[in-house]
FIVEX-743962 format. One record per residue (C-alpha): residue number from 1; residue in three letters; chain; x, y, z. Coordinates in steps of 0.5 Angstrom, whole numbers, plus 500, padded with zeros to 3 digits. Layout:
<rs>
{r NUM ala A {X Y Z}}
...
</rs>
This chain:
<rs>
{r 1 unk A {851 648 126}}
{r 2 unk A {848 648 119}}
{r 3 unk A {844 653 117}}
{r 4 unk A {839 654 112}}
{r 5 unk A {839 660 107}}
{r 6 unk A {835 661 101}}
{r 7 unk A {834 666 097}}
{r 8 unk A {827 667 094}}
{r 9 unk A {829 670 088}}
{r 10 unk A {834 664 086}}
{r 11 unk A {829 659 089}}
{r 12 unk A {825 662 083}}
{r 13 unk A {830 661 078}}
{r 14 unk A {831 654 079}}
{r 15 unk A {824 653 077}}
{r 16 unk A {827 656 070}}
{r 17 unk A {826 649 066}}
{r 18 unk A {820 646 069}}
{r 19 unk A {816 646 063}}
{r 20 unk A {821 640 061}}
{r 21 unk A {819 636 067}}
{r 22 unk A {814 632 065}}
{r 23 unk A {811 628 068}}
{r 24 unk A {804 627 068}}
{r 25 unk A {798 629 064}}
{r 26 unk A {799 634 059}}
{r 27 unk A {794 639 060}}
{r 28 unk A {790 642 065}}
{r 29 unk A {784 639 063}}
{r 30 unk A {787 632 063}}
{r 31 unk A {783 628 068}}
{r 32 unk A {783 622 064}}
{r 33 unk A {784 615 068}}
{r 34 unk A {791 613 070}}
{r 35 unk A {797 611 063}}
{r 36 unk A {802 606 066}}
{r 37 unk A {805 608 072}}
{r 38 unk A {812 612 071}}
{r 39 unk A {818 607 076}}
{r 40 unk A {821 612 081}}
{r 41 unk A {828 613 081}}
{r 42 unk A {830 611 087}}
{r 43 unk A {797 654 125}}
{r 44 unk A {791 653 127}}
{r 45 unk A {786 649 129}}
{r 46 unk A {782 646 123}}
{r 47 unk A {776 642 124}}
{r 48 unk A {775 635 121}}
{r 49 unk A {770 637 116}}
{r 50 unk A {767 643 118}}
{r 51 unk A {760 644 122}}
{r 52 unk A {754 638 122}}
{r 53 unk A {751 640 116}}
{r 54 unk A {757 641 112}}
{r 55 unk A {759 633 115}}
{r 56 unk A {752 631 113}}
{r 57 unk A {753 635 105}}
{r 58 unk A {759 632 105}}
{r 59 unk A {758 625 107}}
{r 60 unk A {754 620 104}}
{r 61 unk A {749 616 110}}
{r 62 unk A {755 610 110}}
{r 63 unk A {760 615 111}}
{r 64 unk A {757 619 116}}
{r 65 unk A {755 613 119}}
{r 66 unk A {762 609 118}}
{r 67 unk A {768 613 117}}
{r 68 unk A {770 606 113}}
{r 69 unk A {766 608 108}}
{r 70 unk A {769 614 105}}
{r 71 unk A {770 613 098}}
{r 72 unk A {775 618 093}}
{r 73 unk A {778 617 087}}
{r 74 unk A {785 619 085}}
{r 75 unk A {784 618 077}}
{r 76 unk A {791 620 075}}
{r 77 unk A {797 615 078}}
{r 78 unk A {801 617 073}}
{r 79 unk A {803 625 076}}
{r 80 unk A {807 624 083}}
{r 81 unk A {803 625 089}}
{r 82 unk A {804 629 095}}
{r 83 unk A {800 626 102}}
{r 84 unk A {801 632 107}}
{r 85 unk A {801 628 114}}
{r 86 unk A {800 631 120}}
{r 87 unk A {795 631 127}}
{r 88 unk A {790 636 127}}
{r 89 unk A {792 643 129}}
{r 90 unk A {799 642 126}}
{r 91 unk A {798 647 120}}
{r 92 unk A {798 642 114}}
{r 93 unk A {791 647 110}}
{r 94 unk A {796 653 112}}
{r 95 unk A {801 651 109}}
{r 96 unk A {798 648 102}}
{r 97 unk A {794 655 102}}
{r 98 unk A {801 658 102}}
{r 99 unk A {804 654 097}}
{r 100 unk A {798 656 093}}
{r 101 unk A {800 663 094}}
{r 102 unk A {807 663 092}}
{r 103 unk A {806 659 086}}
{r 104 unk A {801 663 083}}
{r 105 unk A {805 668 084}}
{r 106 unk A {810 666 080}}
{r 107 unk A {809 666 071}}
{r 108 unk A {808 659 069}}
{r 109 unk A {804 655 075}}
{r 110 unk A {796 654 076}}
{r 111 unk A {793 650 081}}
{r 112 unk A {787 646 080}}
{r 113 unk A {782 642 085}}
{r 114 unk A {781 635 083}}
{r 115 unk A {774 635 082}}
{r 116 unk A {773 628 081}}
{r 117 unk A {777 626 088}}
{r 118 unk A {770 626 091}}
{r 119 unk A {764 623 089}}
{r 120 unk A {757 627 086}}
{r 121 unk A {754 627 093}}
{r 122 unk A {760 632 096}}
{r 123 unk A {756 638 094}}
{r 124 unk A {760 640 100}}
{r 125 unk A {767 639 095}}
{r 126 unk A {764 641 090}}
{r 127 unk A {762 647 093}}
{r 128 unk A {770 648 095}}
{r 129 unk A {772 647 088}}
{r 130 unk A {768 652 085}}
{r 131 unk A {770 657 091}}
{r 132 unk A {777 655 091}}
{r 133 unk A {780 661 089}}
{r 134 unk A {776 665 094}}
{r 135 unk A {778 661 100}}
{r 136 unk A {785 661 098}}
{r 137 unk A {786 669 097}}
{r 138 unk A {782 670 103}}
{r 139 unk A {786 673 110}}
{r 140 unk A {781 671 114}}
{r 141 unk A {784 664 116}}
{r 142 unk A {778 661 119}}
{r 143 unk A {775 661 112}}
{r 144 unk A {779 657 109}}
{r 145 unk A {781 651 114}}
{r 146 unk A {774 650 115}}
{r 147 unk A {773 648 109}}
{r 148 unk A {780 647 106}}
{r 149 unk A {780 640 109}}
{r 150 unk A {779 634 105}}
{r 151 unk A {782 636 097}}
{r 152 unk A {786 633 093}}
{r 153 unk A {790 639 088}}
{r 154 unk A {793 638 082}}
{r 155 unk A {800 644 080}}
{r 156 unk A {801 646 072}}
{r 157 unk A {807 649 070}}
{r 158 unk A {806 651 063}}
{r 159 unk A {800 646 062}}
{r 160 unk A {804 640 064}}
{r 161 unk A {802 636 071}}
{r 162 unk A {808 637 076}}
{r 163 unk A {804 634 082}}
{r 164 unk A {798 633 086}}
{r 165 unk A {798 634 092}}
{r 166 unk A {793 631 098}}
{r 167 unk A {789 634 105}}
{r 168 unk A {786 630 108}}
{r 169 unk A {783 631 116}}
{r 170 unk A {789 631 120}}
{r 171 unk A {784 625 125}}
{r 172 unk A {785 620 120}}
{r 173 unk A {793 619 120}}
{r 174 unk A {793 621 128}}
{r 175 unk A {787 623 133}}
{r 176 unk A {790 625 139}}
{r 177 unk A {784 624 142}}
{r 178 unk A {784 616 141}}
{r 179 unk A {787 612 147}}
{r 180 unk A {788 607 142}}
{r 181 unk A {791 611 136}}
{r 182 unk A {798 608 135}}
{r 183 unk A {795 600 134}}
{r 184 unk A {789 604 129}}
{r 185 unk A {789 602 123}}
{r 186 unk A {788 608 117}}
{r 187 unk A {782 608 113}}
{r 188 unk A {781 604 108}}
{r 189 unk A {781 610 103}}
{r 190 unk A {788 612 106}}
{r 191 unk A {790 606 105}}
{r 192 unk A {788 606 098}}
{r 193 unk A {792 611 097}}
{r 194 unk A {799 608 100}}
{r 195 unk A {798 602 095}}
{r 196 unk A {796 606 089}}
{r 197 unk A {802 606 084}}
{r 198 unk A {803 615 085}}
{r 199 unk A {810 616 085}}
{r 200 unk A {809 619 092}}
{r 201 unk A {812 624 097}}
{r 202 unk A {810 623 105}}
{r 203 unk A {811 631 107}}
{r 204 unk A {811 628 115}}
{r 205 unk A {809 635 120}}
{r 206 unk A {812 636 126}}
{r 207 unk A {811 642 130}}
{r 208 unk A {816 646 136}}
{r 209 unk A {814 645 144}}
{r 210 unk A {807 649 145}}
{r 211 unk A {804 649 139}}
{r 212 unk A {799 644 139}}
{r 213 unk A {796 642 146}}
{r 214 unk A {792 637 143}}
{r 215 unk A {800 634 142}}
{r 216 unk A {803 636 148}}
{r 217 unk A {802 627 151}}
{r 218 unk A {802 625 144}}
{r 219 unk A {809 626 141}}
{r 220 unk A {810 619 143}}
{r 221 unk A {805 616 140}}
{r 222 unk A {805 620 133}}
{r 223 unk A {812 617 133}}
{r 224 unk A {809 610 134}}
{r 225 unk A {803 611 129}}
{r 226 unk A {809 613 123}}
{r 227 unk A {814 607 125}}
{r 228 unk A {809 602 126}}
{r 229 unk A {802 604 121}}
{r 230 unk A {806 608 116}}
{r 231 unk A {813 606 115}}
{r 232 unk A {811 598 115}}
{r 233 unk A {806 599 109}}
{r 234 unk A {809 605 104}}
{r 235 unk A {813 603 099}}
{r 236 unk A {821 602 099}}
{r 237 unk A {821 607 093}}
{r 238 unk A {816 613 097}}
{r 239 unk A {821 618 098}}
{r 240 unk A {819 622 106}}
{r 241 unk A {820 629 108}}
{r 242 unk A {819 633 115}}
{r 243 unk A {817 639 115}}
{r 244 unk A {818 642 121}}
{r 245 unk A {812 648 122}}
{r 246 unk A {811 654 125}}
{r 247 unk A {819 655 126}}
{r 248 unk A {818 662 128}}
{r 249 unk A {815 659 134}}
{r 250 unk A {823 657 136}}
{r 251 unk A {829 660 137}}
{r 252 unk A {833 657 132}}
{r 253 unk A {831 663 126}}
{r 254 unk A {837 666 125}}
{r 255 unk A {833 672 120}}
{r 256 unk A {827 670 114}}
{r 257 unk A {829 664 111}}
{r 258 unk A {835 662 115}}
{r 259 unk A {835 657 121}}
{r 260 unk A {840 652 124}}
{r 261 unk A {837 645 121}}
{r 262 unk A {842 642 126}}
{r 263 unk A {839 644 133}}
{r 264 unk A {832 644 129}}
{r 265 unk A {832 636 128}}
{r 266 unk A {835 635 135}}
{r 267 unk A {829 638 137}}
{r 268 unk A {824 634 134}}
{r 269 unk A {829 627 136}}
{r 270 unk A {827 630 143}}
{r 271 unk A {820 632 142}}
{r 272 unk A {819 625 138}}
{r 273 unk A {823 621 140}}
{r 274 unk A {826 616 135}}
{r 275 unk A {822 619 130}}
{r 276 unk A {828 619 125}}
{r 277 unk A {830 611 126}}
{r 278 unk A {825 609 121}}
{r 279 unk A {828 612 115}}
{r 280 unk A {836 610 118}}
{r 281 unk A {840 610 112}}
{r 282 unk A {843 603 111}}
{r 283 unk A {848 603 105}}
{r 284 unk A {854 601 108}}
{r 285 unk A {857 607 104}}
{r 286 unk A {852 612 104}}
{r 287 unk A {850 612 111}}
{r 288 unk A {857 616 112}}
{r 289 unk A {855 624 109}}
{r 290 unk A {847 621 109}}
{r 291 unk A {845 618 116}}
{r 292 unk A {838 618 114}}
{r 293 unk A {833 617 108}}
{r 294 unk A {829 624 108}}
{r 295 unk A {830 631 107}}
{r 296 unk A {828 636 112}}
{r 297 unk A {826 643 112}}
{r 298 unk A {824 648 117}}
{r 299 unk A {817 653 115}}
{r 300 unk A {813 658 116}}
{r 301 unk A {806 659 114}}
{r 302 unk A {805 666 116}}
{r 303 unk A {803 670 121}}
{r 304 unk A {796 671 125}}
{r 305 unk A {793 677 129}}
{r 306 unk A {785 677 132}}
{r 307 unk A {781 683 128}}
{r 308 unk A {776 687 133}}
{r 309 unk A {771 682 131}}
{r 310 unk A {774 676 134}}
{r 311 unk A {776 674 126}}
{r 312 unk A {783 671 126}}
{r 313 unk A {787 674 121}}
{r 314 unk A {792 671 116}}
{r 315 unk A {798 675 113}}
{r 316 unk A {803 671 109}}
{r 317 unk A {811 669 111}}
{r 318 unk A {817 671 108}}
{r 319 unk A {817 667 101}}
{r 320 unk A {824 663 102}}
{r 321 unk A {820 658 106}}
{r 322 unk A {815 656 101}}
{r 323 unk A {820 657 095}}
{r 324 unk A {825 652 099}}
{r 325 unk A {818 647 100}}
{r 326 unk A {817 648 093}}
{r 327 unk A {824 646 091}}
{r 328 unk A {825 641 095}}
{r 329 unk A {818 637 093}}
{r 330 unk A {821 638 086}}
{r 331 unk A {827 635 088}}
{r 332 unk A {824 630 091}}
{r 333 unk A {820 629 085}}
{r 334 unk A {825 628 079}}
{r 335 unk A {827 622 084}}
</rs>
């Protein structure tokens, strides 16, 4: 069987050369409106927005009234985009705050939230902009998927855009609640972002058996939702990865950052029948060493205890996974 191995350390030293990617806006505080397009080459449950009056700060009436009308703005389509897409529960706020703590950790990287992603009336975005730090740096893991749920964020090396990165309300790509889920058509705002002219990243989650009750009679249907919904509608060029979270939960780890890919990607066929067949690679001379148009790799946010007082308390994993997380992205972003 494969089996992956990353050593964090190397995965740091081939970051060594990033400051020559370029690959979007020069500096930090470049915000400014899209320049032409740049043609590719090739754990815990969250809440949807927070309580009632975070919903009611955070959406005008029309929205609150009509999910329909939720309005963001995603200035920079010249920087490639990273569209974390899951279900609710599955870990995509985790892992962007793991992410965040590794590349900080790290000389060189800075991570900002867009403040223009939503509109003047969000006071709730704009509050989650100005205490982004503080959310990200806490261990109280609620604090921060709470609040961390619908932000688009944008990663510098050296002062030069490598990528933007989005996290939207997992019920807006899959609600496991709708009977109706796998013929819903997206949100106009997510179809906005399908169409838009970012180089993007489709970072697929999926989770082990267990993991998310809310998924356990769903699996089915999520597949349906990416094959018919998702598949049909992004571009050609879009590139996909599946992030197989919470692998600790699974006995295919064989220490930190060492798991068998092999028995990892079979048990997502089986537990998401068919999900691979959308992205079949069907080059007649490719399809021999690269039976699918993806990449995949295993994750791990961290590890979550229950404090005296009932808070969930986060402590992050091993660095190897978000190191391979990140070095894949990078991959996948220079095409």
């Amino acid at each position: 069987s494969k089996i992956f191995s990353l050593d964090s350390s190397e995965s740091i030293k081939q970051h060594s050369n990033m400051a020559e990617i370029n690959l979007g806006s020069d500096s930090k505080a470049d915000n400014r409106a899209a320049g032409p397009e740049i043609p590719s080459s090739s754990q815990k449950p969250q809440k949807l927005i927070g309580n009632s009056e975070q919903k009611s700060d955070t959406y005008s009436t029309e929205e609150l009234n009509d999910p329909a009308k939720i309005k963001v703005t995603i200035a920079d389509a010249s920087t490639p985009l990273i569209v974390l897409f899951g279900p609710p529960s599955c870990g995509k706020t985790m892992t962007l705050i793991r992410l965040t703590r590794y590349l900080r950790s790290i000389n060189g990287y800075a991570i900002e939230p867009v403040t223009c992603f939503r509109p003047a009336h969000d006071k709730n975005y704009e509050e989650m902009c100005s205490g982004f730090n503080a959310m990200i740096n806490s261990n109280e893991a609620a604090a921060s998927t709470n609040k961390i749920n619908f932000m688009l964020i944008k990663i510098y090396y050296k002062g030069k855009a490598i990528c933007q990165i989005l996290e939207a309300p997992g019920e807006h790509y899959f609600d496991p609640k709708e009977p109706k889920e796998p013929n819903k058509e997206f949100l106009p705002y997510i179809n906005a972002v399908i169409s838009s002219r970012n180089r993007k990243i489709w970072a697929i989650i999926v989770e082990p058996d267990k993991t998310n009750p809310n998924m356990d009679s769903q699996r089915g249907n999520y597949v349906s939702k990416i094959t018919n919904k998702l598949k049909k509608n992004i571009s050609p060029h879009d590139k996909i990865l599946f992030v197989f979270n919470k692998i600790d939960e699974t006995p295919f780890v064989l220490s930190p950052g060492k798991a068998h890919i092999k028995e990892a990607m079979k048990e997502t066929n089986d537990l998401y029948p068919n999900i691979f067949i959308p992205f079949l690679n069907i080059n007649p001379i490719t399809r021999f060493w690269k039976p699918y148009n993806f990449d995949f790799i295993p994750f791990q946010t961290g590890n979550y205890s229950e404090a005296a007082d009932g808070a969930l308390m986060y402590q992050e994993g091993h660095d190897a996974y978000p190191a391979n997380l990140w070095n894949t992205i990078i991959k996948l972003v220079r095409g």
